[in-house]
N, CA, C and O atoms as CSV, one atom per row, in Angstrom:
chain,resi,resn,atom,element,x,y,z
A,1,UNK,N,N,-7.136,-12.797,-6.953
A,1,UNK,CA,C,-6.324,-11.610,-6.763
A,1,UNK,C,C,-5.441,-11.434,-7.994
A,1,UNK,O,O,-4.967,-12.485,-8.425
A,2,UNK,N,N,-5.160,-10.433,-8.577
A,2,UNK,CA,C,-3.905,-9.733,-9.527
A,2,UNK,C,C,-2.934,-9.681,-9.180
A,2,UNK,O,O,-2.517,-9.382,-8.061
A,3,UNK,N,N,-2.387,-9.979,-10.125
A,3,UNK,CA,C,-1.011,-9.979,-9.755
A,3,UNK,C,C,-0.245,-8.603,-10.246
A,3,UNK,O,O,0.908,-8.286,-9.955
A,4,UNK,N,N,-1.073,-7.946,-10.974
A,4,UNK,CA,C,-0.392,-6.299,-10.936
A,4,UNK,C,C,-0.637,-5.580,-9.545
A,4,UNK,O,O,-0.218,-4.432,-9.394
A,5,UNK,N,N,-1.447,-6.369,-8.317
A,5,UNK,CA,C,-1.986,-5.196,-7.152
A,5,UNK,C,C,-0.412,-5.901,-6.436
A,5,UNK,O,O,0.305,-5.091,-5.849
A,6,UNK,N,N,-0.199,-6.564,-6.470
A,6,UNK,CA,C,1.266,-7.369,-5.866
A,6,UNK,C,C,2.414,-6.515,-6.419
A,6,UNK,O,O,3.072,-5.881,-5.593
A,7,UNK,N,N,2.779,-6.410,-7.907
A,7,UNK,CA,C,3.701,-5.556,-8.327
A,7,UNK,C,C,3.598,-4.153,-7.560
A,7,UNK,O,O,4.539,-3.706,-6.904
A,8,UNK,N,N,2.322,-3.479,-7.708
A,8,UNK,CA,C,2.102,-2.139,-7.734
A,8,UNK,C,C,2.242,-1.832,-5.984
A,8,UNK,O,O,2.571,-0.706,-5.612
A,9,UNK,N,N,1.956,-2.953,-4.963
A,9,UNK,CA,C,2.153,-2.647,-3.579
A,9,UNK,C,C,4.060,-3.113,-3.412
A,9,UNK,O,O,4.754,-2.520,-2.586
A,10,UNK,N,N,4.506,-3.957,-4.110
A,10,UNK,CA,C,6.080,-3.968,-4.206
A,10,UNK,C,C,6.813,-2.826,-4.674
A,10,UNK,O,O,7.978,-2.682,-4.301
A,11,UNK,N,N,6.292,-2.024,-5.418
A,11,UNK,CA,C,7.033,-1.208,-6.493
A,11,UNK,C,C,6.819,-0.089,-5.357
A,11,UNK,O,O,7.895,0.412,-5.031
A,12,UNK,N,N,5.581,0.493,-4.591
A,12,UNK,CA,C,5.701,1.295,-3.677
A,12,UNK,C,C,6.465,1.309,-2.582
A,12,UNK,O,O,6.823,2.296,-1.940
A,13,UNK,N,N,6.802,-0.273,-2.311
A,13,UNK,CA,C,7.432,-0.630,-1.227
A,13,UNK,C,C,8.769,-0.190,-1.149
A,13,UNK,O,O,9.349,0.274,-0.168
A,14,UNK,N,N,9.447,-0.500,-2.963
A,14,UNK,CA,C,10.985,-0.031,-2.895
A,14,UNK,C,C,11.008,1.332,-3.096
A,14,UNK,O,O,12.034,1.807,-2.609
A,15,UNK,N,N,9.974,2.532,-3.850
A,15,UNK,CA,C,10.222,3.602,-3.395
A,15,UNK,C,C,10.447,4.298,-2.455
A,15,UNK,O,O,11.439,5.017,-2.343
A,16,UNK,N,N,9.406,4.157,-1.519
A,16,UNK,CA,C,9.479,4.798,-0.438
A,16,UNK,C,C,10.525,3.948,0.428
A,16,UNK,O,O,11.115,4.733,1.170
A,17,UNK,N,N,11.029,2.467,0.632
A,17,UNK,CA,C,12.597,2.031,1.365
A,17,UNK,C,C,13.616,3.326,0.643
A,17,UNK,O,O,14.095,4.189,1.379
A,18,UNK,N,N,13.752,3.328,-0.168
A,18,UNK,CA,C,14.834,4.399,-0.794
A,18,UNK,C,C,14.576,5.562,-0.355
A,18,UNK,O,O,15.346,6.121,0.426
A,19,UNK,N,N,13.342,6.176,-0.824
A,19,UNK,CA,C,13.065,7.811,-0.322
A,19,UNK,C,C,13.318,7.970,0.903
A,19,UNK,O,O,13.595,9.137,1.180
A,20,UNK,N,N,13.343,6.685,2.432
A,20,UNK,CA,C,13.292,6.935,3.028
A,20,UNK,C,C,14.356,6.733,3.608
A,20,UNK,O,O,14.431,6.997,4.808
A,21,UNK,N,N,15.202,6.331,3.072
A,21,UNK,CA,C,16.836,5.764,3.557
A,21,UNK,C,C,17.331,7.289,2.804
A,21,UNK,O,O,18.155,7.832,3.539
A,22,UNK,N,N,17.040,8.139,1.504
A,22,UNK,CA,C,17.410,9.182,1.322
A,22,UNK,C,C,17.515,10.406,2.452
A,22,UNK,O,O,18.489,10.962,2.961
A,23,UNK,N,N,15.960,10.589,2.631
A,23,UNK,CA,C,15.687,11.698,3.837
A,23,UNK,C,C,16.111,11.496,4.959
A,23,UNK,O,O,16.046,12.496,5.675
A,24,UNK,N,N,16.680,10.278,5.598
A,24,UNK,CA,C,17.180,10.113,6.774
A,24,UNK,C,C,18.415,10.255,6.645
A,24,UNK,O,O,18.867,10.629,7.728
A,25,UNK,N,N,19.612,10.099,5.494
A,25,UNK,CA,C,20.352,10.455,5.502
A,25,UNK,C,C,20.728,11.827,5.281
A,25,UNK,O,O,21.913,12.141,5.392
A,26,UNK,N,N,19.523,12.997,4.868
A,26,UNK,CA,C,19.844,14.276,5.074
A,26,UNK,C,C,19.295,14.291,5.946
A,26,UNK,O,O,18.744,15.386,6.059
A,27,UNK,N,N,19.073,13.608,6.784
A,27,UNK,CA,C,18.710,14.663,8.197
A,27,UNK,C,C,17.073,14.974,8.496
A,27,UNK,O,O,16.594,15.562,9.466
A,28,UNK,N,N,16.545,14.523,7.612
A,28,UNK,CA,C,14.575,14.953,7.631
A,28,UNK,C,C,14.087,13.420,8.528
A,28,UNK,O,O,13.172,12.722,8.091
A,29,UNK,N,N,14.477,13.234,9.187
A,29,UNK,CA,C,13.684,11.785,9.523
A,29,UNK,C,C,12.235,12.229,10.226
A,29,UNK,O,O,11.588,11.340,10.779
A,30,UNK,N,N,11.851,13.245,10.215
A,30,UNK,CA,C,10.228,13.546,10.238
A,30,UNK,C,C,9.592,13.267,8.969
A,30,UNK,O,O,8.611,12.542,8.806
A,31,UNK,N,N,10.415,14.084,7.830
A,31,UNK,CA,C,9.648,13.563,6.625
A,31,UNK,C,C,9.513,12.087,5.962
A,31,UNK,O,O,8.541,11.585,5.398
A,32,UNK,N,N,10.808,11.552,6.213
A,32,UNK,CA,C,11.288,9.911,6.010
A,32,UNK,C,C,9.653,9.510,6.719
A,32,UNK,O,O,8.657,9.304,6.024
A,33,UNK,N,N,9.678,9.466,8.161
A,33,UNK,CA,C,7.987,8.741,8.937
A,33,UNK,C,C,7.185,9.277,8.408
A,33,UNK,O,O,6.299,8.424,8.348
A,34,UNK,N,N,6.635,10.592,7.702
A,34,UNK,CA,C,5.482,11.145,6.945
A,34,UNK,C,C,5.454,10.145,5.993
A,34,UNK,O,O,4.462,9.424,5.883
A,35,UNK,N,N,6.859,9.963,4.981
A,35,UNK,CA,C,6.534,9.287,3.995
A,35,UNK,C,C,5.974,7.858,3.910
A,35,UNK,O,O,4.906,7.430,3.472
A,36,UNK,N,N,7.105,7.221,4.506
A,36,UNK,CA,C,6.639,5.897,4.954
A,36,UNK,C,C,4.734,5.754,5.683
A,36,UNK,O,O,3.938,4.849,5.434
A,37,UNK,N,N,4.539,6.808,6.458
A,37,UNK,CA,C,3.086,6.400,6.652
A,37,UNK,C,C,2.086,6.804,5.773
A,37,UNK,O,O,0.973,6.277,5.766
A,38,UNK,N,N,2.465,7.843,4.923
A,38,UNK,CA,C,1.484,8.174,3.755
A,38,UNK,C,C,1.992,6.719,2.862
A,38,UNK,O,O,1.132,6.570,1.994
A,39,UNK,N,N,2.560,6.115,2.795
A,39,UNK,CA,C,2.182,5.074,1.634
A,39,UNK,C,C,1.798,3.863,2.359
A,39,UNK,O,O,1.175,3.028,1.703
A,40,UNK,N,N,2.126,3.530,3.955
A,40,UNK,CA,C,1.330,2.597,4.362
A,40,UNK,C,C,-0.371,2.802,3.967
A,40,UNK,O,O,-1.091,2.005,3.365
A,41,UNK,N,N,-0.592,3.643,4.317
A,41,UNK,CA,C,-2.034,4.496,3.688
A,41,UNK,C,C,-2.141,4.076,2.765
A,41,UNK,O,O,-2.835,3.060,2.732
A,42,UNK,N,N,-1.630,4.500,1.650
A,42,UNK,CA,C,-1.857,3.972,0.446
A,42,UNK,C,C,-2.021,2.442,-0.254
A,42,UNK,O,O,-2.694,2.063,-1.213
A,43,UNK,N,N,-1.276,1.872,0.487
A,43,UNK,CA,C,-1.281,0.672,0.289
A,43,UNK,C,C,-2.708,-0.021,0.469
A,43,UNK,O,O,-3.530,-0.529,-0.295
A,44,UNK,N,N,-2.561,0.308,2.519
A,44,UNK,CA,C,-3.890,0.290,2.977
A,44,UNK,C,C,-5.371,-0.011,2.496
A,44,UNK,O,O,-6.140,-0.961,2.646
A,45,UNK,N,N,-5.455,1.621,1.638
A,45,UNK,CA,C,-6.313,1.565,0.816
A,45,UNK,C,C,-6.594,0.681,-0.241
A,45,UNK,O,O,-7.690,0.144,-0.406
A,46,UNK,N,N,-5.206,0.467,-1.248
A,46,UNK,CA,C,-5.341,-0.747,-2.251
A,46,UNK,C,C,-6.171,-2.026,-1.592
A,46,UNK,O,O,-7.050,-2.596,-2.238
A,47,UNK,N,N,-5.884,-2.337,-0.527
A,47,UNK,CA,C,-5.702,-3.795,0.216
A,47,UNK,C,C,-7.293,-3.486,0.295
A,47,UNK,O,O,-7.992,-4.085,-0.522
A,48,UNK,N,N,-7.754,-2.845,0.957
A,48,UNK,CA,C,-9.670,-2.656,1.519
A,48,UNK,C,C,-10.242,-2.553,0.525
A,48,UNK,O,O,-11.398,-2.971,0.593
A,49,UNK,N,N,-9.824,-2.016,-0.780
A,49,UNK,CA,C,-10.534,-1.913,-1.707
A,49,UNK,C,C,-10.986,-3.559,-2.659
A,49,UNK,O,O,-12.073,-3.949,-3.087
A,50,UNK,N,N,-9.435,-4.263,-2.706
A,50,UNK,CA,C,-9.626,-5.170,-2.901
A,50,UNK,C,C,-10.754,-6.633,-1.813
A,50,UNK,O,O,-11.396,-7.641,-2.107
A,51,UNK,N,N,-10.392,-5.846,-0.504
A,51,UNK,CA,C,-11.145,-6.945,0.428
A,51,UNK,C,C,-12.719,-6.656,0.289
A,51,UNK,O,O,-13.491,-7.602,0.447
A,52,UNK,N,N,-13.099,-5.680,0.068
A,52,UNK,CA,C,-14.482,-5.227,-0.106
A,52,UNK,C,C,-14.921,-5.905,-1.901
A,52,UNK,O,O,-16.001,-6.353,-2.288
A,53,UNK,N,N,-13.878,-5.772,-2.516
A,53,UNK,CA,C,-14.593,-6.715,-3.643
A,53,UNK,C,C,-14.644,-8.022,-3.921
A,53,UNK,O,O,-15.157,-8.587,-4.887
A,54,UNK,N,N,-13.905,-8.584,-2.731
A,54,UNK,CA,C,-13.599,-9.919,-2.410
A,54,UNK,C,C,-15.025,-10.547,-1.691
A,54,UNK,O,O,-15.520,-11.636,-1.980
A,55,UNK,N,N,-15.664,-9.381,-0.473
A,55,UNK,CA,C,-16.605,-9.792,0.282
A,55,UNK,C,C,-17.813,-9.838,-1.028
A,55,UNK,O,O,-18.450,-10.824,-1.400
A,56,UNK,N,N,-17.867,-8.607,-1.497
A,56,UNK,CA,C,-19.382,-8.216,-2.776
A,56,UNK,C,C,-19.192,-9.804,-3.920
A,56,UNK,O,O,-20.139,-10.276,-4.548
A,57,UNK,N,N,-17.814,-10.358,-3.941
A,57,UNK,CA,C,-17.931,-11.853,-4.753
A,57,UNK,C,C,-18.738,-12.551,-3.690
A,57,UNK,O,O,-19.809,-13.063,-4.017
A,58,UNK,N,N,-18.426,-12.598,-2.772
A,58,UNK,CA,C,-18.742,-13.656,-1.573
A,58,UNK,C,C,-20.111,-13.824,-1.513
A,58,UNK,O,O,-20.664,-14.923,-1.478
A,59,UNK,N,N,-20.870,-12.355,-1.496
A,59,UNK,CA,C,-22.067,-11.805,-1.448
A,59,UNK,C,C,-23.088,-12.695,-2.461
A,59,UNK,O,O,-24.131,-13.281,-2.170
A,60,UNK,N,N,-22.450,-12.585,-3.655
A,60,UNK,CA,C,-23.098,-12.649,-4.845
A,60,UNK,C,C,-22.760,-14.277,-5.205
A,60,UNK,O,O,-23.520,-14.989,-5.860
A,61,UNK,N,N,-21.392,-14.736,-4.609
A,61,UNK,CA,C,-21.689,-16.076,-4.940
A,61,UNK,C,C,-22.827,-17.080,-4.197
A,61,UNK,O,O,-23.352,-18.000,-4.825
A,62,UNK,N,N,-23.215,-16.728,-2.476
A,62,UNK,CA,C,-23.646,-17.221,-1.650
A,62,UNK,C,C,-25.543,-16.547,-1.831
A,62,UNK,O,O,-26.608,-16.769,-1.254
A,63,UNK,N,N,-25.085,-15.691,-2.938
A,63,UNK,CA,C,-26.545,-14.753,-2.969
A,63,UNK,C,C,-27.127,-14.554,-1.398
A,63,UNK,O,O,-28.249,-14.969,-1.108
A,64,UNK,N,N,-26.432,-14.013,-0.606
A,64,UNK,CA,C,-26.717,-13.614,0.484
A,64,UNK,C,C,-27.127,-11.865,0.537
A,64,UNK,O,O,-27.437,-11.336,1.604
C-alpha cells in the first residue's frame, strides 16, 4: 500500500471535518450530511480501487 493513498484519504478527512463543522454552523446541516457522504464515497472508491488491485496481485501471484 502507498503511503500517498493514506495522506490523500487524511487530507479529505480534515476537509470535509471543517467544511462540515462550517455548514453546520450556518445552519445547512443538510448540506454538512451531503458533504460528509459524498466524500465517504469518495474515499470509498479510493479504498475498492485499491482492494481490487490488491486481489489482481493475489491473482497473478497464485497464477490462479
Amino acid at each position: 500500500m502507498d503511503v500517498d493513498l493514506i495522506f490523500k484519504i487524511a487530507a479529505i478527512g480534515i476537509v470535509v471535518a471543517v467544511l462540515n463543522q462550517v455548514l453546520s454552523r450556518a445552519g445547512r446541516d443538510e448540506q454538512a450530511m451531503m458533504t460528509t457522504l459524498a466524500a465517504l464515497v469518495v474515499v470509498l472508491m479510493m479504498v475498492v480501487q485499491e482492494i481490487a488491485s490488491l486481489f489482481d496481485m493475489v491473482k497473478t501471484l497464485f497464477r490462479l
